[in-house]
PDB file of N, CA, C and O in Angstrom:
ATOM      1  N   UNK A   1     -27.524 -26.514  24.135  1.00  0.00           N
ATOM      2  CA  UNK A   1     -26.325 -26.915  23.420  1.00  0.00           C
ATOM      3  C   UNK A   1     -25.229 -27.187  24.451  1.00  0.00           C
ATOM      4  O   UNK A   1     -25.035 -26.513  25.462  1.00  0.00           O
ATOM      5  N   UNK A   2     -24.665 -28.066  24.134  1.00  0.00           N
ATOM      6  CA  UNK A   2     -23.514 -28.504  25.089  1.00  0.00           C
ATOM      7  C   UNK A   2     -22.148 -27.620  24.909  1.00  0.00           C
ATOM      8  O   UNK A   2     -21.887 -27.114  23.817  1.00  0.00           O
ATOM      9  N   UNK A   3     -21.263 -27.458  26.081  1.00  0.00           N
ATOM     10  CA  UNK A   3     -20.422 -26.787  25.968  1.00  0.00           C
ATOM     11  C   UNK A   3     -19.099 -27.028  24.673  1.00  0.00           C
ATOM     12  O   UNK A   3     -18.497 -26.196  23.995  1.00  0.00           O
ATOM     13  N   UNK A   4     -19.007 -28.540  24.723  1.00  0.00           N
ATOM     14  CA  UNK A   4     -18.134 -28.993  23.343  1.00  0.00           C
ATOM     15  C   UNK A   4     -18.944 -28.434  21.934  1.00  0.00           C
ATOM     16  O   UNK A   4     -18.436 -27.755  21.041  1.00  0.00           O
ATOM     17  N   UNK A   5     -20.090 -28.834  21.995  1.00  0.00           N
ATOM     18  CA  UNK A   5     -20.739 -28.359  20.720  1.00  0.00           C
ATOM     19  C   UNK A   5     -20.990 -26.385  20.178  1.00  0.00           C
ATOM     20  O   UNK A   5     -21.105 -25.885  19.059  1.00  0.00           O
ATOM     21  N   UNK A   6     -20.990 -25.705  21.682  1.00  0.00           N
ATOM     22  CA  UNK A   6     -21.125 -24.704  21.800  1.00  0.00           C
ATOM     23  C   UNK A   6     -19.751 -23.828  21.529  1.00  0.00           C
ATOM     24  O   UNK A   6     -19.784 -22.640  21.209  1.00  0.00           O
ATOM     25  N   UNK A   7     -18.717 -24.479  21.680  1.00  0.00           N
ATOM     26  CA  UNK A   7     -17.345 -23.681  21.560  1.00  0.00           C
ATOM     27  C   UNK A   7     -16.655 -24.388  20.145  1.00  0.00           C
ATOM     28  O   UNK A   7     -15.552 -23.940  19.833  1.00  0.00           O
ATOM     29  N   UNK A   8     -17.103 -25.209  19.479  1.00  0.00           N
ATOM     30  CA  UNK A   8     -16.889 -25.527  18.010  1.00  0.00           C
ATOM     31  C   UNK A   8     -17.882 -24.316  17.101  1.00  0.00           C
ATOM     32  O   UNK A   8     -17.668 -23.469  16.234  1.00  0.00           O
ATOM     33  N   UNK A   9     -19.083 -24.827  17.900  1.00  0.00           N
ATOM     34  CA  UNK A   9     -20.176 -23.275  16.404  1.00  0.00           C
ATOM     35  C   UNK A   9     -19.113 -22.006  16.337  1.00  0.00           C
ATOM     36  O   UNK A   9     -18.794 -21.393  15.318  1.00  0.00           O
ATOM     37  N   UNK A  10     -18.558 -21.727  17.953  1.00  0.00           N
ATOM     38  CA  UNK A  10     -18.276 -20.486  18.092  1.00  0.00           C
ATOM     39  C   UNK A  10     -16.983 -20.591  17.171  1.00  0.00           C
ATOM     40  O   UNK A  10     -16.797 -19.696  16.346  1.00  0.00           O
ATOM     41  N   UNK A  11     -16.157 -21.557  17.267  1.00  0.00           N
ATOM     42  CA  UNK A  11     -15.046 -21.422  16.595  1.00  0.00           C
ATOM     43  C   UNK A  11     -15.184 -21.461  14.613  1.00  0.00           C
ATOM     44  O   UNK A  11     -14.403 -20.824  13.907  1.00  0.00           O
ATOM     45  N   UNK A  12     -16.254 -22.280  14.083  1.00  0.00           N
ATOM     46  CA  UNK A  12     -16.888 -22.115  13.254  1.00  0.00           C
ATOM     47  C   UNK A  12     -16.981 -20.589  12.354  1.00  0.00           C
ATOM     48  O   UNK A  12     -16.447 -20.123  11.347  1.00  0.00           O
ATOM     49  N   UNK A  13     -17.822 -20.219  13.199  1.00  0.00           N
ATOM     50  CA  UNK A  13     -18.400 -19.118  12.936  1.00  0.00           C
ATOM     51  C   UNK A  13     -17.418 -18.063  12.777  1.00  0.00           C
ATOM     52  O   UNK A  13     -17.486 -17.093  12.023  1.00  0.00           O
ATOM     53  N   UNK A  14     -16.554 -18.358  13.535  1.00  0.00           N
ATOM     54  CA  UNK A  14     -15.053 -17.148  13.724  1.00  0.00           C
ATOM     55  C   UNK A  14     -14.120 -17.445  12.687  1.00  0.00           C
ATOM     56  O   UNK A  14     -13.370 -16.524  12.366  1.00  0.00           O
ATOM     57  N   UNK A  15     -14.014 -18.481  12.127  1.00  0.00           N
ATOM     58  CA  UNK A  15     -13.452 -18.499  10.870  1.00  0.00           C
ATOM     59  C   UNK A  15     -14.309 -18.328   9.683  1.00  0.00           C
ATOM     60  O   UNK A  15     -13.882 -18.787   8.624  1.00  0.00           O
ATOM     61  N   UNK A  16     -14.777 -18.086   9.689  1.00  0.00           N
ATOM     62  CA  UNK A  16     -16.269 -17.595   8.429  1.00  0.00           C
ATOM     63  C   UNK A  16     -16.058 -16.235   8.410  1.00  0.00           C
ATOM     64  O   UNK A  16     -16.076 -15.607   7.351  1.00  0.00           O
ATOM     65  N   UNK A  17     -15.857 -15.715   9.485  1.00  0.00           N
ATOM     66  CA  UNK A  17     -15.203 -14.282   9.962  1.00  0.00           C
ATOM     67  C   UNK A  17     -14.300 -14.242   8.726  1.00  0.00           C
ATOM     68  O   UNK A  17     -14.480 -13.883   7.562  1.00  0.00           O
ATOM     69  N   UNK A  18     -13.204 -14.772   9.445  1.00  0.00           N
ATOM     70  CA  UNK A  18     -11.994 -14.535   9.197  1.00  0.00           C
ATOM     71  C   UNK A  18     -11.710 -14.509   7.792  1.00  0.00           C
ATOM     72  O   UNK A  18     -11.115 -13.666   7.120  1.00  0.00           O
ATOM     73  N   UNK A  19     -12.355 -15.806   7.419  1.00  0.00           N
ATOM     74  CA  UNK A  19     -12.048 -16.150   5.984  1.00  0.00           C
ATOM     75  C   UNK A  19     -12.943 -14.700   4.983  1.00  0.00           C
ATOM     76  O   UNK A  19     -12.407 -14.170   4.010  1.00  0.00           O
ATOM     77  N   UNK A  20     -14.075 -14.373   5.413  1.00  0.00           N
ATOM     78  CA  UNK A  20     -14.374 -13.763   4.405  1.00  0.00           C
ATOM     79  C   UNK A  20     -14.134 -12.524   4.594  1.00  0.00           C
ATOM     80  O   UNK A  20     -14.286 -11.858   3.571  1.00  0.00           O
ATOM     81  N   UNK A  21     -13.530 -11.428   6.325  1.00  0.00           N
ATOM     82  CA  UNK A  21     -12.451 -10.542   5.935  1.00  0.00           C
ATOM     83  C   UNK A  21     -10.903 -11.031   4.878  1.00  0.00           C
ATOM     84  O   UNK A  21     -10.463 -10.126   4.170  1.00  0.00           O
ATOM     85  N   UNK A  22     -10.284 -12.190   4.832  1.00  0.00           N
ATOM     86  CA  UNK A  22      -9.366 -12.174   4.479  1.00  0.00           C
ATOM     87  C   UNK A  22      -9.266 -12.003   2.649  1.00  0.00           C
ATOM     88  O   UNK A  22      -8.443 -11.633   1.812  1.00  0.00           O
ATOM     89  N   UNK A  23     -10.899 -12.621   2.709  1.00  0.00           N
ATOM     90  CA  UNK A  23     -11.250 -12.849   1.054  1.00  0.00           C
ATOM     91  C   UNK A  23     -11.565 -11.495  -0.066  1.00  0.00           C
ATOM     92  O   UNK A  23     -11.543 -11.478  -1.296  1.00  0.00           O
ATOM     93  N   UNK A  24     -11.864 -10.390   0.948  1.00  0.00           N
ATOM     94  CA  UNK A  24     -12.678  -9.262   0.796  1.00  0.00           C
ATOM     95  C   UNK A  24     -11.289  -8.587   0.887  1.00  0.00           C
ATOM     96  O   UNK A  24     -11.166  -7.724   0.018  1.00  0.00           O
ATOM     97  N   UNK A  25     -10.303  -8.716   1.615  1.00  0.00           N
ATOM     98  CA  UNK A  25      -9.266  -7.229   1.710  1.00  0.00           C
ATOM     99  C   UNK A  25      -7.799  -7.912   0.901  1.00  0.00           C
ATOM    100  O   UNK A  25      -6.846  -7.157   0.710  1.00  0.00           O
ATOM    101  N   UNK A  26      -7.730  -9.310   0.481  1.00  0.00           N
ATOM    102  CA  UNK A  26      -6.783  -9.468  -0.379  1.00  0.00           C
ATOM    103  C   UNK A  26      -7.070  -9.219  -1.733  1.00  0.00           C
ATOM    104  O   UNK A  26      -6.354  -9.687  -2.618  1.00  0.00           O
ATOM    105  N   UNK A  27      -8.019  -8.547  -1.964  1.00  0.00           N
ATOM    106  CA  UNK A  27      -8.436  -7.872  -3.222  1.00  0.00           C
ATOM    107  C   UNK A  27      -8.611  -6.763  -3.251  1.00  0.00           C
ATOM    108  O   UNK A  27      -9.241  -6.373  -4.234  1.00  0.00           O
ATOM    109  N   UNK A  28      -8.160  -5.688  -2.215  1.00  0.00           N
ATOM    110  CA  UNK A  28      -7.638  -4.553  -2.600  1.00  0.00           C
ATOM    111  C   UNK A  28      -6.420  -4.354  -2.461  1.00  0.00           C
ATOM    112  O   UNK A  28      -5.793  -4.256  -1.407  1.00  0.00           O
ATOM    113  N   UNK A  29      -5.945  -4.269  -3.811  1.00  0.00           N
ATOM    114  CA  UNK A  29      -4.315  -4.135  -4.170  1.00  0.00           C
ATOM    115  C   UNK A  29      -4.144  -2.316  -4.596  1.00  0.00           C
ATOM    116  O   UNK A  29      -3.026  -1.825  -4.749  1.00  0.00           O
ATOM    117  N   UNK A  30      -5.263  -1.597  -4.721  1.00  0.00           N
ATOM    118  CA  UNK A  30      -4.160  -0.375  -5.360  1.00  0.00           C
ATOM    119  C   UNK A  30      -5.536   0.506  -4.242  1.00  0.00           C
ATOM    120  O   UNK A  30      -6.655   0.023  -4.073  1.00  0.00           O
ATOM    121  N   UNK A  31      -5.069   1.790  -3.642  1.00  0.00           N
ATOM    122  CA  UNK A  31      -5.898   3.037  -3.166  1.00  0.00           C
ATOM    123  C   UNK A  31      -5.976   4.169  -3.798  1.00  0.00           C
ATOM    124  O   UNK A  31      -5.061   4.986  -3.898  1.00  0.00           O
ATOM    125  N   UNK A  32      -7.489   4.298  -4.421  1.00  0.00           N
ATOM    126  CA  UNK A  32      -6.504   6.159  -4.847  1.00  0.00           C
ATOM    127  C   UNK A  32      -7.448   7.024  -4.139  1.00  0.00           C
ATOM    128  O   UNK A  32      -8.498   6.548  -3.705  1.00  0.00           O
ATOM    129  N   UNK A  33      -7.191   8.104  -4.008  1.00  0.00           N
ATOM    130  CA  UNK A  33      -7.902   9.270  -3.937  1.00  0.00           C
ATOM    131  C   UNK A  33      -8.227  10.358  -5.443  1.00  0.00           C
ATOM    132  O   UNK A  33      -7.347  10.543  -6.284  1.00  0.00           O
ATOM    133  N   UNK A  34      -9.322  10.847  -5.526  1.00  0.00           N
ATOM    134  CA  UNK A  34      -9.974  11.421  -6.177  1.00  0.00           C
ATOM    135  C   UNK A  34     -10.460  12.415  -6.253  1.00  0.00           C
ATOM    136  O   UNK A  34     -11.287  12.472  -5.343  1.00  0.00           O
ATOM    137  N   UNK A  35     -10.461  13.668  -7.046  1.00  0.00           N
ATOM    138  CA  UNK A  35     -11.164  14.426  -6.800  1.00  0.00           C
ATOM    139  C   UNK A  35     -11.750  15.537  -7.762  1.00  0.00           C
ATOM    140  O   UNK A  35     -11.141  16.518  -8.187  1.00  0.00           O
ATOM    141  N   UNK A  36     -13.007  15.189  -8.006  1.00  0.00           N
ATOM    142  CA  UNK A  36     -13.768  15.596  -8.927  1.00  0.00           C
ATOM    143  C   UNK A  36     -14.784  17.295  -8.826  1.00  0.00           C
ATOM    144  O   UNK A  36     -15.333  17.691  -7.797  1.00  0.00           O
ATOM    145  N   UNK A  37     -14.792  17.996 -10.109  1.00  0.00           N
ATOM    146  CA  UNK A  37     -15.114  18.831 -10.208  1.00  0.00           C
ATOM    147  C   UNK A  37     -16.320  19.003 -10.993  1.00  0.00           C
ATOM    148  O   UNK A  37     -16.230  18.977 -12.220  1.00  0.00           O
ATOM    149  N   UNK A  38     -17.831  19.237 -10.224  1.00  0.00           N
ATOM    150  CA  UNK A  38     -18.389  19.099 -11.333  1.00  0.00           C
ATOM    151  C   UNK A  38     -20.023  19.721 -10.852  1.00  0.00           C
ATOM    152  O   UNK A  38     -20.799  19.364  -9.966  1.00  0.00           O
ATOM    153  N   UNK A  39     -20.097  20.923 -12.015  1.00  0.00           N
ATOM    154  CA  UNK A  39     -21.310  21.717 -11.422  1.00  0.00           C
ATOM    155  C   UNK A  39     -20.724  22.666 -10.720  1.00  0.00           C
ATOM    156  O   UNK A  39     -21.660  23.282 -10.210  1.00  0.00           O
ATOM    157  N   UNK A  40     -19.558  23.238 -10.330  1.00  0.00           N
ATOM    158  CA  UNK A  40     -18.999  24.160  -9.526  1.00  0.00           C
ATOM    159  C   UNK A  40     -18.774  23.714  -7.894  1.00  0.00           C
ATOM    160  O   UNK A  40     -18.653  24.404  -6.882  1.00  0.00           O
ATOM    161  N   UNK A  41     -18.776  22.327  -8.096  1.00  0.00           N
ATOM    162  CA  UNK A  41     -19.069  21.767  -6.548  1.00  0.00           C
ATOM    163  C   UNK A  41     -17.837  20.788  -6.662  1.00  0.00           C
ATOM    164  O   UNK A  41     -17.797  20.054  -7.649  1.00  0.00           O
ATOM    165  N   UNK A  42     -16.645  20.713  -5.552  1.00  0.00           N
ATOM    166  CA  UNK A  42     -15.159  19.996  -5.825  1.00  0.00           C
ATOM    167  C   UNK A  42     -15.779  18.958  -4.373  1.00  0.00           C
ATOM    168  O   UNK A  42     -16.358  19.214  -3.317  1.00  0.00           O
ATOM    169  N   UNK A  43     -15.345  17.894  -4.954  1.00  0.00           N
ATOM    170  CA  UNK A  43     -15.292  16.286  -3.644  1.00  0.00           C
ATOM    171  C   UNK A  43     -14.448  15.507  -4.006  1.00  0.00           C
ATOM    172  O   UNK A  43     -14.192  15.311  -5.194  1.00  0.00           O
ATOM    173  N   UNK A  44     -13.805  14.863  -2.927  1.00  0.00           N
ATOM    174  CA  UNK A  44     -12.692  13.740  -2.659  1.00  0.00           C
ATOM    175  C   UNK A  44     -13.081  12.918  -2.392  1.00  0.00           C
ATOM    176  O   UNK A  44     -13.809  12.838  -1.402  1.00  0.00           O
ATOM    177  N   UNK A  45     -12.794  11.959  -3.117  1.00  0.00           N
ATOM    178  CA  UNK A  45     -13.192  10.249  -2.300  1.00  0.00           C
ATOM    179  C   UNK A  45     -11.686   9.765  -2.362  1.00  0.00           C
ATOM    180  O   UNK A  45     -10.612  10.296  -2.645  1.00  0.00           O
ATOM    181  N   UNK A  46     -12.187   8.274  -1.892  1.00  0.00           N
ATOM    182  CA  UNK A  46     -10.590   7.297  -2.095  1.00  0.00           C
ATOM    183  C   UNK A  46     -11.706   6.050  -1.270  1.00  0.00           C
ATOM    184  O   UNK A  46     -12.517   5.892  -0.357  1.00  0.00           O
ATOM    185  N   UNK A  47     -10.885   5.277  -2.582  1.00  0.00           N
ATOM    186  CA  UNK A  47     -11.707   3.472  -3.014  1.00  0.00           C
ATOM    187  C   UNK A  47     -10.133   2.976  -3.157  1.00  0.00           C
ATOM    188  O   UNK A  47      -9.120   3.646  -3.360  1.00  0.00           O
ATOM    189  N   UNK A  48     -10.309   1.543  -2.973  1.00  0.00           N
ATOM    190  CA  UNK A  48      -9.455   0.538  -2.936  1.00  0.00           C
ATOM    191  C   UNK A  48     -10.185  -0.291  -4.100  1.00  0.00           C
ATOM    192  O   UNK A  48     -11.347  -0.096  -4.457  1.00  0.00           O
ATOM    193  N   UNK A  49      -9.295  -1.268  -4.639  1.00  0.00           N
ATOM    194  CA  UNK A  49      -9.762  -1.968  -5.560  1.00  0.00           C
ATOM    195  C   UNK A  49      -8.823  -3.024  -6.038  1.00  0.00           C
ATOM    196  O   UNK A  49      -7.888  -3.022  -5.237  1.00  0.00           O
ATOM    197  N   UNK A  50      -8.612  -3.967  -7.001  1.00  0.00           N
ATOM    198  CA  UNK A  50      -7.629  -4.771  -7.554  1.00  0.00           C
ATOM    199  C   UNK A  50      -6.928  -4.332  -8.612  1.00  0.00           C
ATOM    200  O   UNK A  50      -5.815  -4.794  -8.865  1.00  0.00           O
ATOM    201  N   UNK A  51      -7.400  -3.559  -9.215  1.00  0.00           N
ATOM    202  CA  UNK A  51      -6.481  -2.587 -10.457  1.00  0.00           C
ATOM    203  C   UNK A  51      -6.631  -1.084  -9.856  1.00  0.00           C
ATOM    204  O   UNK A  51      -7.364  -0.905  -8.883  1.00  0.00           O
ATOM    205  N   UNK A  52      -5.996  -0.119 -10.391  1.00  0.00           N
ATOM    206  CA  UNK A  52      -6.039   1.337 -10.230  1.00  0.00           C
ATOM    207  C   UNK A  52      -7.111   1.546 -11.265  1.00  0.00           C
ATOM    208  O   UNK A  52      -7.717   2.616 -11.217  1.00  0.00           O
ATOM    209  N   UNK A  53      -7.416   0.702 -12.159  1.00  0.00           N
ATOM    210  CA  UNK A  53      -8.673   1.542 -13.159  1.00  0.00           C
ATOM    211  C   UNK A  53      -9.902   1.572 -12.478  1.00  0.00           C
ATOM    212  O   UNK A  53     -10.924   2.258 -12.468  1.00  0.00           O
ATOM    213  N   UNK A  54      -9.379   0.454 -11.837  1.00  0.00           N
ATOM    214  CA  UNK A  54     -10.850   0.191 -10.725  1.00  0.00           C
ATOM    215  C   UNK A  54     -11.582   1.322  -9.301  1.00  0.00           C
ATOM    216  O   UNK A  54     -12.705   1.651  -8.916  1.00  0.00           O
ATOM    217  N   UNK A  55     -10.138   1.593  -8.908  1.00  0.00           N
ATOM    218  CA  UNK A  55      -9.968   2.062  -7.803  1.00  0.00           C
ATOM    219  C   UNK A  55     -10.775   3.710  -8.292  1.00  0.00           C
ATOM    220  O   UNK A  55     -11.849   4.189  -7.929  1.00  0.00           O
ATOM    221  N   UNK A  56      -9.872   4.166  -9.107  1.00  0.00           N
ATOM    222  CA  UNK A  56     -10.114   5.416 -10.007  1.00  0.00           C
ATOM    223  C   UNK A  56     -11.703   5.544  -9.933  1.00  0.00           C
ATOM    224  O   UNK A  56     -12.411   6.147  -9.126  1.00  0.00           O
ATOM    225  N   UNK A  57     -11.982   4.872 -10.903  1.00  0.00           N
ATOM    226  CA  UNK A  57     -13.286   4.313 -11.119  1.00  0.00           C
ATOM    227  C   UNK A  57     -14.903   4.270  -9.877  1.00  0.00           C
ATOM    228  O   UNK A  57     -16.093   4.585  -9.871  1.00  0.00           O
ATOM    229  N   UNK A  58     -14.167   3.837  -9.257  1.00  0.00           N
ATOM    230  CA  UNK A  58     -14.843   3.725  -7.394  1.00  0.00           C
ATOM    231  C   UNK A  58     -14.945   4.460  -6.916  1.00  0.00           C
ATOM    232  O   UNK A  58     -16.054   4.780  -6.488  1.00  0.00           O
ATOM    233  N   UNK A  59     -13.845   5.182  -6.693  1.00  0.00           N
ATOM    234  CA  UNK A  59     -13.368   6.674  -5.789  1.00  0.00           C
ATOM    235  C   UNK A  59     -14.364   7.945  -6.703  1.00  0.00           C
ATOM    236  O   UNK A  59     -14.906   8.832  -6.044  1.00  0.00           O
ATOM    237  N   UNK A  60     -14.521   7.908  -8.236  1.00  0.00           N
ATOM    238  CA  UNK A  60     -15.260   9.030  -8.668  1.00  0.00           C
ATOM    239  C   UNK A  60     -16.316   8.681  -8.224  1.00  0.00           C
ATOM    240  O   UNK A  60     -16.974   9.580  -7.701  1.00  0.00           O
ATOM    241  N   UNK A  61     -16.768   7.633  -8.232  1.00  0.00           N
ATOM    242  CA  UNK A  61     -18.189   7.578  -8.123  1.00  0.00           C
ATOM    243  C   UNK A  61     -18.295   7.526  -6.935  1.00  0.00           C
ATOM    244  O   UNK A  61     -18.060   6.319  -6.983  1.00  0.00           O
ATOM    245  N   UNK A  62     -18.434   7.705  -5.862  1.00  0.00           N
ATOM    246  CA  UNK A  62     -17.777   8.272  -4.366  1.00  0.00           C
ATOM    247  C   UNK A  62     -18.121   9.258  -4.449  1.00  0.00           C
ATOM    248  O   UNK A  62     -19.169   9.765  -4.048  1.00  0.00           O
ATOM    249  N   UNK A  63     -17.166   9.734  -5.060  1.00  0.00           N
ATOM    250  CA  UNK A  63     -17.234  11.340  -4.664  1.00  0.00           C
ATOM    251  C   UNK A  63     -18.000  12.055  -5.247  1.00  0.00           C
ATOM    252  O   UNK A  63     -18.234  13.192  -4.835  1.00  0.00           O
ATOM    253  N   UNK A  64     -18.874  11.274  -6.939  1.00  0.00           N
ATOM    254  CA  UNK A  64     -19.629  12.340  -7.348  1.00  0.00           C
ATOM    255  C   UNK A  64     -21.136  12.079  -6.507  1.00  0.00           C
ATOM    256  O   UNK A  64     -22.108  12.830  -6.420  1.00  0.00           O
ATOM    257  N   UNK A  65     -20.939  10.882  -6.008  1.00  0.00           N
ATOM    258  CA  UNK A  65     -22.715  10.430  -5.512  1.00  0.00           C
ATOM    259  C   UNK A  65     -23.456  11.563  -4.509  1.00  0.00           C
ATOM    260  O   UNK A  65     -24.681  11.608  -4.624  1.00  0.00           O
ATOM    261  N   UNK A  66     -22.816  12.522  -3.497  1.00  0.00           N
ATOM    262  CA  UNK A  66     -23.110  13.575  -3.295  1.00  0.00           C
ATOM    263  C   UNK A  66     -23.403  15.052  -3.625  1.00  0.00           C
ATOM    264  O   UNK A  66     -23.912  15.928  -2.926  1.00  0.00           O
ATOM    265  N   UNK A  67     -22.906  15.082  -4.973  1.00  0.00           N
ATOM    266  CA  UNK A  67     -23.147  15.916  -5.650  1.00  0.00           C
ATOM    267  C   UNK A  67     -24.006  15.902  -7.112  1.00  0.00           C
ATOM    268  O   UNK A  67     -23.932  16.655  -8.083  1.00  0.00           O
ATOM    269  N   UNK A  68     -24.574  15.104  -6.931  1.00  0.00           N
ATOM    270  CA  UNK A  68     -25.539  14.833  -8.116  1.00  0.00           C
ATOM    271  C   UNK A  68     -27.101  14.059  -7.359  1.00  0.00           C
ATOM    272  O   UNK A  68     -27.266  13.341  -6.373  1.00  0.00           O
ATOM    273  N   UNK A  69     -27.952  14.583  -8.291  1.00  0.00           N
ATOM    274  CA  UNK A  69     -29.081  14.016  -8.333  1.00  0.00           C
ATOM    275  C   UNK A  69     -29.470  13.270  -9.755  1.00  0.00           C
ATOM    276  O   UNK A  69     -29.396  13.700 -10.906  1.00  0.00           O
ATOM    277  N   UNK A  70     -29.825  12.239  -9.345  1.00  0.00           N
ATOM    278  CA  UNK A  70     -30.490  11.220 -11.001  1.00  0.00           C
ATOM    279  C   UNK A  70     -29.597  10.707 -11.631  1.00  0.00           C
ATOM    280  O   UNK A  70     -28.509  11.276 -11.540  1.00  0.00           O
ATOM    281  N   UNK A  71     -29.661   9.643 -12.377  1.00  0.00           N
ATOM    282  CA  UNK A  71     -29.030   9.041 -13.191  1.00  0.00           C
ATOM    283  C   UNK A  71     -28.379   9.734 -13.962  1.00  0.00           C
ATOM    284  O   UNK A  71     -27.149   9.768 -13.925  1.00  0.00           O
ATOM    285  N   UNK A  72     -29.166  10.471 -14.876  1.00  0.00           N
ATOM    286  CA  UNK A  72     -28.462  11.514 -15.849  1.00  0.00           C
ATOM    287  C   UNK A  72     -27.119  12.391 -15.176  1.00  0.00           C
ATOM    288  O   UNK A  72     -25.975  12.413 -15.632  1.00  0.00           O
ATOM    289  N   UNK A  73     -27.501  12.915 -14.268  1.00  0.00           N
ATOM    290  CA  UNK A  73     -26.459  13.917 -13.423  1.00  0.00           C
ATOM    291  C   UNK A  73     -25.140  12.888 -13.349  1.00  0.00           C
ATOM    292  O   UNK A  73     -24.071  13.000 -13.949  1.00  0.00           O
ATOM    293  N   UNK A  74     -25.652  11.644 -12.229  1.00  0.00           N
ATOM    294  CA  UNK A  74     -24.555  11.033 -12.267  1.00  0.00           C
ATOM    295  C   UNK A  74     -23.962   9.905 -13.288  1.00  0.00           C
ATOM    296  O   UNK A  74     -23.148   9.054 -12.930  1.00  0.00           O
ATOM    297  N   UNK A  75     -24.416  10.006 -14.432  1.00  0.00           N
ATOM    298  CA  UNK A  75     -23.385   9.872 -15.342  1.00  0.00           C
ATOM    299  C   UNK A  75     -22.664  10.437 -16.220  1.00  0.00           C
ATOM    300  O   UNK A  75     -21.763   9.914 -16.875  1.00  0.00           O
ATOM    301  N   UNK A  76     -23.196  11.979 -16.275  1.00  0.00           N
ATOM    302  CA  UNK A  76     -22.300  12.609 -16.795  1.00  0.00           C
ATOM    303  C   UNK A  76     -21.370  13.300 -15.408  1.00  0.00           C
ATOM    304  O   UNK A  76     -20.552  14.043 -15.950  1.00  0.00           O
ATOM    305  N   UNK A  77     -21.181  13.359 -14.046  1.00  0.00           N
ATOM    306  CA  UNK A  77     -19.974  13.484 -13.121  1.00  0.00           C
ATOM    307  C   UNK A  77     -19.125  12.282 -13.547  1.00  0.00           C
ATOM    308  O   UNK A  77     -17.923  12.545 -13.564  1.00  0.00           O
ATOM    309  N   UNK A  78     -19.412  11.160 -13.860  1.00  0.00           N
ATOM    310  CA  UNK A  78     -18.670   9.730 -13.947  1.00  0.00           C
ATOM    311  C   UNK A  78     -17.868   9.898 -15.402  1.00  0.00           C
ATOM    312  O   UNK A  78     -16.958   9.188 -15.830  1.00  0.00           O
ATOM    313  N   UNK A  79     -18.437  10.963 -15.977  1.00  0.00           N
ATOM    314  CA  UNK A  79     -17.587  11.236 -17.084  1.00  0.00           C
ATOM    315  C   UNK A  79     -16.415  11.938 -17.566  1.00  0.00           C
ATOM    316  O   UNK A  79     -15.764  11.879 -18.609  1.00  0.00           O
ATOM    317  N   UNK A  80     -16.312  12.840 -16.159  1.00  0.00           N
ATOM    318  CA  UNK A  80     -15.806  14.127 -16.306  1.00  0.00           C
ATOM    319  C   UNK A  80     -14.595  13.811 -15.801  1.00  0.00           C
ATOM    320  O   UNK A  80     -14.511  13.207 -14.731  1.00  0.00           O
ATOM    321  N   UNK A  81     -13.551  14.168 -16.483  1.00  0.00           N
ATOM    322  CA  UNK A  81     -12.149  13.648 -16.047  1.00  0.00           C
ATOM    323  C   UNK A  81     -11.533  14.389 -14.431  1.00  0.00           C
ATOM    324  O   UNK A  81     -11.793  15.585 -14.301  1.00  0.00           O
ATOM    325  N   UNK A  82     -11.061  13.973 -13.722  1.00  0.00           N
ATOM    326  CA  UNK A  82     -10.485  14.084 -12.165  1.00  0.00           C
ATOM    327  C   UNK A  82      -9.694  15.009 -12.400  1.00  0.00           C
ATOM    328  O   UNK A  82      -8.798  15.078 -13.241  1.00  0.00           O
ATOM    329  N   UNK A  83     -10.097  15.865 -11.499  1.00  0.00           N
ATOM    330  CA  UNK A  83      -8.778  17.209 -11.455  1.00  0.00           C
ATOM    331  C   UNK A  83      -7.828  16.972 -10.543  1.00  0.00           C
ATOM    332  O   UNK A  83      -7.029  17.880 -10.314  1.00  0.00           O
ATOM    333  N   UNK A  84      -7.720  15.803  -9.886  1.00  0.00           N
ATOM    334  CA  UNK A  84      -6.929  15.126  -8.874  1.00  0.00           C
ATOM    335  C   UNK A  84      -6.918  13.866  -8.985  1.00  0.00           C
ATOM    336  O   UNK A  84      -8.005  13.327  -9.193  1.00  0.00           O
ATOM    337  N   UNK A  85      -5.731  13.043  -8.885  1.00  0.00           N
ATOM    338  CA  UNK A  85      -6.127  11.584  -8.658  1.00  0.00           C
ATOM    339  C   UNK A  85      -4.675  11.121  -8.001  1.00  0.00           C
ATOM    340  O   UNK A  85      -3.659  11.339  -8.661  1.00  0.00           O
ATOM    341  N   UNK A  86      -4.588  10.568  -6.875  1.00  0.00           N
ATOM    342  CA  UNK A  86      -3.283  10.124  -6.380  1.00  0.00           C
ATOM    343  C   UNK A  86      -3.191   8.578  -6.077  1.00  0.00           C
ATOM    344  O   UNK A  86      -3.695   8.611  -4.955  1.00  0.00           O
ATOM    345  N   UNK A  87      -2.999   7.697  -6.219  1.00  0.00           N
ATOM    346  CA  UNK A  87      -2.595   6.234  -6.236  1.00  0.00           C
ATOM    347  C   UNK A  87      -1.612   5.649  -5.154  1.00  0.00           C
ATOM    348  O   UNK A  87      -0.679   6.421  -4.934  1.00  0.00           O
ATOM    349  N   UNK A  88      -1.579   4.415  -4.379  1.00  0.00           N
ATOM    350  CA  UNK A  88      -0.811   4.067  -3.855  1.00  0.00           C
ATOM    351  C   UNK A  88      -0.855   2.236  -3.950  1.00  0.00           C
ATOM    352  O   UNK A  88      -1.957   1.696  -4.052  1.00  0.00           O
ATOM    353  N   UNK A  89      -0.020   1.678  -3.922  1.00  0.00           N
ATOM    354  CA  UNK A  89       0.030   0.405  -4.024  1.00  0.00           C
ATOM    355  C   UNK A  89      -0.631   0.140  -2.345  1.00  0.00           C
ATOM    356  O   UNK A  89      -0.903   1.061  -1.575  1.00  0.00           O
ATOM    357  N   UNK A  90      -0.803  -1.423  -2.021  1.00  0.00           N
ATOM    358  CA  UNK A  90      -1.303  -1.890  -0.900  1.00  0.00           C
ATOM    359  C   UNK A  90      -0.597  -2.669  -0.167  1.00  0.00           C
ATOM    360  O   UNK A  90      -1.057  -3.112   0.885  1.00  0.00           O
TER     361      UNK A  90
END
């Protein structure tokens, strides 16, 4: 490959970068942290997301995915309301 052709791919490629960090993090607008109680076992997560229902939402399931085994388990942690939840805009 020639050096003109070789420093266009590269420049190419670096905006493919760019564009799809820029595409991926202008859609997290809200952060929360979380923290769920469940089985006698307490965990914190924190998810980013485009709404806070979302974020909420993300962050439990975060935090319960270590403390559960099976489907069943982890949908009833995904059920169980947050004994913590703190929010921040982005």
């Amino acid at each position: 490959m020639t050096s003109p052709a070789r420093t266009l791919t590269i420049l190419v490629v670096l905006g493919f970068v760019a564009f799809l960090l820029w595409s991926t993090l202008a859609a997290q607008r809200v952060e929360c942290a979380v923290t769920v109680e469940f089985r006698g076992e307490r965990r914190t997560a924190t998810a980013s997301a485009a709404s806070e229902d979302e974020a909420v939402e993300q962050a439990q399931t975060a935090a319960c995915g270590p403390m559960t085994e099976g489907m069943d388990a982890s949908i009833a942690c995904s059920r169980v309301a947050p004994i913590a939840r703190q929010c921040r805009t982005l």
